[in-house]
N, C-alpha and C positions, 0 to 999 in steps of 0.2 A: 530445649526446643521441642514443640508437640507435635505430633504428628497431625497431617492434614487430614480434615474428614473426607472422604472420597465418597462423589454420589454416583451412581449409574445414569447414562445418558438421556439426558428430558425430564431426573426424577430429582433435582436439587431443589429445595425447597425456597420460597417466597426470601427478599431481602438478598441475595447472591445476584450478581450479574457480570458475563464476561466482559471485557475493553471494549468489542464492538458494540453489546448490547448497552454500556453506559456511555457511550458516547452518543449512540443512537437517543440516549435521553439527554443529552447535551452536560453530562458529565463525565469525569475522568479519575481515575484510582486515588488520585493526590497524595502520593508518597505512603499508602498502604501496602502491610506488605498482604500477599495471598493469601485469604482466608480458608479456603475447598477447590479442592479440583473434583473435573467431572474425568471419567472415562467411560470409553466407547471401544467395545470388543471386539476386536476383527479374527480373521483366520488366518494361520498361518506368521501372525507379527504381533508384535509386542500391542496396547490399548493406544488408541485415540486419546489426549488427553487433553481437557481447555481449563486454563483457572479462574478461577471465579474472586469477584471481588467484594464487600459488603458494600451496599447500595447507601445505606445511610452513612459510612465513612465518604464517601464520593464528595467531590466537590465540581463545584462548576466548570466546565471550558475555558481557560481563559479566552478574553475576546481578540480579533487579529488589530495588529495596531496599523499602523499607516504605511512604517517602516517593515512590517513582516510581510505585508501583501507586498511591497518594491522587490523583496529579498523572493519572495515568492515567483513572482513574474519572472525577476532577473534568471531564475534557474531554469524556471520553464524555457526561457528565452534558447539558454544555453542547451537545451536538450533535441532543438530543433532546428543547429544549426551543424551542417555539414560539414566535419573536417574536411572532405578533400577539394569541395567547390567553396569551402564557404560563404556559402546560401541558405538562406533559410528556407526550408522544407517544408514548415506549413501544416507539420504532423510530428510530431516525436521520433526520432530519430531508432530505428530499431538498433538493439545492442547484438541481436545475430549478426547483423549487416555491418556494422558501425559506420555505416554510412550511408547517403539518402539514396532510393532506389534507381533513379538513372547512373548514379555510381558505383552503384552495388551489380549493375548489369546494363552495361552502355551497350545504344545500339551503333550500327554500322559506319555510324560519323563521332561516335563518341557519346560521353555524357551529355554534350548537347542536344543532340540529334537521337533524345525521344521520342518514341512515339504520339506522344500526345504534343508533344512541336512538330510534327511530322503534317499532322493532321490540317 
């Protein structure tokens, strides 16, 4: 196995692109393996390091089918809903809290008896 070519940071030359950057062009690695990595030098700690992947091995996105976006919603779904009221929340449920914020910090009557029910 060869060692990877290492470039310094903003200096990899044309044809290389990270995963954000080819997906940003609506392509993805397609089972390539890593071509170059870049580093970026800090103080005090080991480099920065991002890989790069060759742009003309890249292949398309696949497209979302009808069944991915259901699976997709269905998760979302689940991400916004309250273990302890089970109610949906209406926002993403934070993983600090694990739970929605009139339950994460009930006022004087309870979860119910938020402020913004109060009002």
């Amino acid at each position: 196995m060869a060692a990877l070519p290492v470039y310094r940071w903003r200096l990899a030359p044309d044809g290389y692109a990270t995963r954000r950057q080819l997906r940003a062009r609506g392509l993805r690695p397609g089972g390539q393996d890593v071509a170059a990595q870049l580093e970026r030098p800090r103080r005090r700690r080991g480099p920065l390091v991002a890989y790069l992947y060759r742009v003309d091995r890249a292949k398309p996105v696949r497209p979302m089918t009808p069944a991915r976006w259901a699976a997709l919603a269905k998760a979302n779904a689940a991400r916004r809903l309250c273990p302890a009221c089970r109610r949906d929340a209406g926002y993403v449920i934070p993983a600090s809290l694990g739970t929605c914020v009139p339950c994460a910090y009930p006022g004087p009557n309870g979860p119910v008896g938020s402020i913004r029910e109060q009002c």
